[in-house]
C-alpha positions in Angstrom: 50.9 89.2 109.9 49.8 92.1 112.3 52.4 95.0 113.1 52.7 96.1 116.3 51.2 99.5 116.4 53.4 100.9 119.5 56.6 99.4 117.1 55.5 101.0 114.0 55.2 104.2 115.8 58.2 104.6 117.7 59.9 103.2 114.3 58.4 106.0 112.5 59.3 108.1 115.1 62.8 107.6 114.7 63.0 107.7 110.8 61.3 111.4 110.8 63.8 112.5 113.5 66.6 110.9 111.6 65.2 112.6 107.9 64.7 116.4 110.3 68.6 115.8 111.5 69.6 115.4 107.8 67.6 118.8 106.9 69.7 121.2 109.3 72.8 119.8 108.9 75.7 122.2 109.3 76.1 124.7 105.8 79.5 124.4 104.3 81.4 127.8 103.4 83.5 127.5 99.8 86.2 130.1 99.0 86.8 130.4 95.7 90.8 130.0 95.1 91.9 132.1 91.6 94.6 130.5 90.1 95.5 131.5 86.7 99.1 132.9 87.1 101.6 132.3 89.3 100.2 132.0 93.0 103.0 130.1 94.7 102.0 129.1 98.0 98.6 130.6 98.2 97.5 126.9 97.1 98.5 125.2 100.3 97.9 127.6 102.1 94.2 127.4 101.2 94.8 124.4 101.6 95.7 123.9 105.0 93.4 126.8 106.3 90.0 123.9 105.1 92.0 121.3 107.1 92.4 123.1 109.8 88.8 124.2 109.5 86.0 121.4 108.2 83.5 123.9 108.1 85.2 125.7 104.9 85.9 124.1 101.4 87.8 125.3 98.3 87.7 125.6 94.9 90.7 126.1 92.6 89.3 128.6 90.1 92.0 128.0 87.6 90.5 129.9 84.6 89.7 133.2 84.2 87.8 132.7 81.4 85.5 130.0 83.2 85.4 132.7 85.9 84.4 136.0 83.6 81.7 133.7 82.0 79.9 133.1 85.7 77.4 135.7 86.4 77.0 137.6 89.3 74.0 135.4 90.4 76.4 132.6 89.7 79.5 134.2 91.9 77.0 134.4 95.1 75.2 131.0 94.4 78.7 129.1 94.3 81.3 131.2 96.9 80.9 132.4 99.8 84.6 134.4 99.6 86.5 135.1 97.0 90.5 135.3 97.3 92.7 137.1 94.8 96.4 136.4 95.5 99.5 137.7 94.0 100.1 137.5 91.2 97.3 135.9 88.7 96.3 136.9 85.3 95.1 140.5 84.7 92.3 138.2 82.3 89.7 138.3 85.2 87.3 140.0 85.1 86.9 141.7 88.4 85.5 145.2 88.2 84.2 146.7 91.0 81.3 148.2 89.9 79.8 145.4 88.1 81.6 142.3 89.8 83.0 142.2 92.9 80.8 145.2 94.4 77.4 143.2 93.7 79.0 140.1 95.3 79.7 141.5 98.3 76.5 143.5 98.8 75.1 140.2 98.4 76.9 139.0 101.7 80.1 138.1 99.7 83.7 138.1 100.9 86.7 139.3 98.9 90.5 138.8 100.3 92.7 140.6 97.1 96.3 140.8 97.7 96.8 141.0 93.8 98.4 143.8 91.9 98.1 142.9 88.7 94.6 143.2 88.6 95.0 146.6 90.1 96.9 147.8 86.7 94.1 147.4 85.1 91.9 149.3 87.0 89.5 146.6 89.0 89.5 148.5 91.8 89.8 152.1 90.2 86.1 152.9 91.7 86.3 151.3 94.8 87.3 154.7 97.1 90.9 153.2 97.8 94.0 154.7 96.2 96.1 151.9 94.9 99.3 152.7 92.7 101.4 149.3 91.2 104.9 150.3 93.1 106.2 149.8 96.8 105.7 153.0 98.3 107.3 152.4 101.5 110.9 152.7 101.6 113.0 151.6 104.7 110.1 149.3 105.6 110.2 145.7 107.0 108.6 143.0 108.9 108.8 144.1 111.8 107.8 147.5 110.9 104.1 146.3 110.0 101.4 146.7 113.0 98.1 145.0 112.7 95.4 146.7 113.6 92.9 145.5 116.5 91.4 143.0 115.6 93.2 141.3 113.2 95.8 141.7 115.2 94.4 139.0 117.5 94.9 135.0 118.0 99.0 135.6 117.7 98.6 137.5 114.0 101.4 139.4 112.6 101.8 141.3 109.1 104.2 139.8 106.1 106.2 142.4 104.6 106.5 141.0 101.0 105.1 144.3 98.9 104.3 144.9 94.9 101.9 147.5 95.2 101.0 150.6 97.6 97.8 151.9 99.4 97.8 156.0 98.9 94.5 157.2 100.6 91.3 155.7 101.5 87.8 157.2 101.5 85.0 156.5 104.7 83.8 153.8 103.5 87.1 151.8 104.4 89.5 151.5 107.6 92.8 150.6 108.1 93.7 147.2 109.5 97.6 146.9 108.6 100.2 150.0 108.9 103.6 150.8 109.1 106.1 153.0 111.9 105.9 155.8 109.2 102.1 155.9 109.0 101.6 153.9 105.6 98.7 152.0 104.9 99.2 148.2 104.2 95.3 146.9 104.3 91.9 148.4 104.1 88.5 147.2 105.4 85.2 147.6 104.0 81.5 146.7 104.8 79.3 146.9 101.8 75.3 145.7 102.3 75.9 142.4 103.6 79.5 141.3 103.0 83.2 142.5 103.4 86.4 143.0 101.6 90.0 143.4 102.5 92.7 144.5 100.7 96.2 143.8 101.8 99.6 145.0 99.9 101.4 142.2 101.3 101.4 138.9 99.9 100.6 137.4 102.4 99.4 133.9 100.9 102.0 133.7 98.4 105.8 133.6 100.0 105.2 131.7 103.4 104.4 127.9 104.0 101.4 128.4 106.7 101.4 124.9 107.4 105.3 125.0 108.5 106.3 125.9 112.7 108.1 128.8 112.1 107.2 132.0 113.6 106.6 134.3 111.0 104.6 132.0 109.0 102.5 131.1 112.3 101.9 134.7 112.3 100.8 135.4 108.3 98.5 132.0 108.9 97.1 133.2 112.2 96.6 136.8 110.0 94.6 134.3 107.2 92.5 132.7 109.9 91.4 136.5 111.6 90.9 137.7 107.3 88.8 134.7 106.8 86.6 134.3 109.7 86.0 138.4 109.6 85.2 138.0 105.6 82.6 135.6 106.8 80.9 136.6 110.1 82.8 140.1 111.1 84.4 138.8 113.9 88.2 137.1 114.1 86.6 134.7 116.6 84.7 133.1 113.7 81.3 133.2 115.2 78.6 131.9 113.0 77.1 134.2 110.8 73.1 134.1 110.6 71.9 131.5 108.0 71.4 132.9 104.6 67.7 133.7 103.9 67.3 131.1 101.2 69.0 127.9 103.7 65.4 126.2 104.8 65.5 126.2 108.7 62.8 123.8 110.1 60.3 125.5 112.5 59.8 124.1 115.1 63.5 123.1 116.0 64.5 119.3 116.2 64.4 119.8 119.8 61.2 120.7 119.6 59.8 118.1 117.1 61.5 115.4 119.3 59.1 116.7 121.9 56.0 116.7 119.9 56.7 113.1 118.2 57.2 111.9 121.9 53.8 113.1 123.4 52.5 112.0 120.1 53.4 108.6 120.3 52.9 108.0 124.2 49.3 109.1 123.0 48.8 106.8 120.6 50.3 104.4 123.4 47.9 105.4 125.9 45.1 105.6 123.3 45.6 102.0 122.2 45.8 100.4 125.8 42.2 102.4 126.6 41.1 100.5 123.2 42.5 97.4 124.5 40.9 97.9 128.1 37.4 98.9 126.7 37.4 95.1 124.7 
């Protein structure tokens, strides 16, 4: 039984465009959740940020030991942010120099709100000055500005504190401080990713996904962390694919194009065939 060339082709058409849609479908963005300790909240709250957001997933990173056995290599090829809430185990393994450093040069994210890890001396190298005690007597919610622009989209800071931020060097800038001048959170840029670190636990006393306006405010705060963490903007632009996600050249736009003067070719060929018989 013959096939119908002009059927075959615009059937063949229409699988390749179908296979080329597959190929740039939308990249997914996994934060890394640790776990291992007492983290409250910061669960649902994760939680509720990915439903909120389909572009993201999550991973509960529930042991540290699973985690201080992963690489660096393996830290970049599996998150695309890492988020260390109060208070998990002071087991991980989350040196700057040799950990979190190289993942964010890499393009990581880090949000730490952790202490404990602090203690230990994680962070030690990092150019921030970080003791394990509330340094800000007389201090309250309402006392906490947000600096622009994480103080966007309706954000406002938590004042739930365990540890203090004594200095900074230039490689970081303040994004959360006080009426008395104290530093709540840092910024920092390294190569091709970003890290905050926040005093207040932010993730791990309020229920984000609840109407009130405090915790509207520390999950509008998470939403401006997050999309920053990822693009460097609170608005949550799309960052630039990474250089290892296969792009096809020319666009599907373009291919759709091509494959349609391609086949009203072969159409036009075949009917001169036809007309020359």
């Amino acid at each position: 039984m013959k096939i119908n060339k002009m059927r075959f082709g615009a059937i063949a058409c229409v699988l390749l465009l179908f296979g080329l849609s597959q190929n740039v479908s939308a990249q997914t963005i996994n934060i890394g959740l640790l776990t291992e300790g007492s983290t409250s909240q910061a669960v649902n709250n994760i939680t509720f940020f990915v439903s909120e957001h389909p572009e993201y997933t999550w991973d509960n990173v529930s042991s540290n030991a699973a985690l201080n056995a992963m690489s660096v290599a393996d830290l970049i090829a599996t998150y695309d942010i890492l988020v260390v809430p109060w208070q998990i185990s002071s087991t991980a393994d989350l040196d700057w120099d040799t950990r979190i450093l190289p993942f964010i040069a890499a393009g990581g994210g880090v949000l730490w709100e952790d202490p404990t890890n602090v203690s230990d001396g994680d962070l030690s190298a990092s150019g921030v000055g970080l003791v394990t005690s509330n340094i800000y007597p007389g201090i309250g919610t309402g006392d906490i500005s947000l600096v622009s622009p994480f103080d966007s989209n309706g954000a406002i800071g938590w004042y739930h504190i365990h540890y203090g931020i004594t200095g900074h060097n230039i490689d970081w800038f303040p994004f959360s401080t006080d009426i008395n001048g104290g530093i709540h959170g840092v910024g920092g840029e390294f190569g091709e990713g970003r890290m905050l670190i926040g005093v207040s636990d932010n993730l791990y006393h309020p229920n984000m996904s609840s109407t009130g306006a405090a915790e509207v405010g520390a999950y509008n705060l998470l939403v401006n962390e997050i999309f920053w963490l990822r693009t460097g903007s609170v608005d949550g632009e799309d960052p630039a694919p990474p250089a290892d996600v296969h792009i096809p050249v020319p666009t599907l736009s373009q291919w759709s194009f091509i494959l349609l003067f391609a086949l009203l070719a072969f159409v036009g060929v075949t009917r001169l065939r036809r007309t020359r018989n």
